[in-house]
Steps between C-alpha positions, in 0.01 A plus 500: 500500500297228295243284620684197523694623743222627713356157453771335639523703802089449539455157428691304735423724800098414395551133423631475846207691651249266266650234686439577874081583380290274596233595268629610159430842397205531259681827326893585516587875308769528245782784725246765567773804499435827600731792458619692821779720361710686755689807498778658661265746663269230621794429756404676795681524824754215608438392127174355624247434111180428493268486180217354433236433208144376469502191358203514259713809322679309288465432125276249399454422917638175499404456857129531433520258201649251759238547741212482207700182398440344810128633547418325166708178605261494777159548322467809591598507868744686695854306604518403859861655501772603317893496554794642348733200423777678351679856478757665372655854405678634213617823397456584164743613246327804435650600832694839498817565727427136614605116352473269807234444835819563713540861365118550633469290801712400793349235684179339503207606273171421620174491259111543681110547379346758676084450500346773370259611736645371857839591398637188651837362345568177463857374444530268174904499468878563582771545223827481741771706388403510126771536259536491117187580288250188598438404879300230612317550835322306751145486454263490833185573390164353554167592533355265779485770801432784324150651625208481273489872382912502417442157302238658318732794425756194363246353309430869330802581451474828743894522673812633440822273426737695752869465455749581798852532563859675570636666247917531507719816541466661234223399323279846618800735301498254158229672352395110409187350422494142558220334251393216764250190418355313744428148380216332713334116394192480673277135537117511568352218725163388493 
């Protein structure tokens, strides 16, 4: 997959979101992606998956250089909130045993933080029946009622990006491994 077409999946979903703000964002991340590969034996009974990842593991944390972006857009304060404005999934080619979402999910495919600390999770998005190898998603995240000590653990980047879903007959006897990115852009209010 190449970046334009990531970009063109991305872009209009968060042009659309810029215009329902009524304050514009003081920081907006390039696709913050973390890596949440899945494997056959990760299907567990009823071909229920569930993995998850800390989202300060990966390389170069582009999620803490969007947060540090917006704490230097702001002088040096903290953002009032942030939201994720657009999602998607895609399955990489480096997939074995597997060349399409539908060969790894059946139904809906739901992406969550859970806060470090409480262990609360927090839905941010849906992908509904994902097929092919790119998947936009609905995006629901946003910081505004999140308690103080869970925002802080946004703000830190302290939780887990957890990834949920069904996976079809036959995916638990492939002997697959499905190389899954989660694409997230997040804004930063002041």
């Amino acid at each position: 997959m190449n970046a334009k077409t990531l970009a063109q999946l991305l872009v209009p979903v968060a042009t659309l979101a810029l215009a329902g703000c009524s304050k514009d964002p003081v920081s907006v991340s390039r696709p913050v992606g973390i890596s949440l590969p899945v494997a056959s034996k990760d299907a567990g009974a009823g071909g229920a998956i569930a993995v998850d990842k800390n989202i300060n593991t990966e390389n170069g944390n582009p999620y803490g250089a969007f947060v540090n972006d917006a704490v230097n857009s702001l002088g040096g304060r903290h953002p009032s909130r942030i939201s994720v404005v657009a999602l998607s999934l895609e399955l990489l080619q480096s997939s074995t045993n597997v060349t399409a979402l539908e060969q790894v999910f059946t139904g809906p495919v739901a992406l969550s933080f859970q806060m470090s600390g409480s262990n609360t999770i927090y839905p941010v998005g849906t992908a509904t029946s994902p097929t092919g190898t790119l998947a936009g998603a609905s995006a629901s995240f946003d910081s505004q009622a999140l308690p103080p000590a869970d925002y802080d653990a946004l703000l830190g980047g302290q939780f887990k990006v957890l990834l949920t879903g069904t996976a079809p007959s036959g995916f638990a006897t492939a002997n697959a491994t499905a190389d899954l990115v989660a694409h997230f852009v997040f804004e930063a209010y002041e």
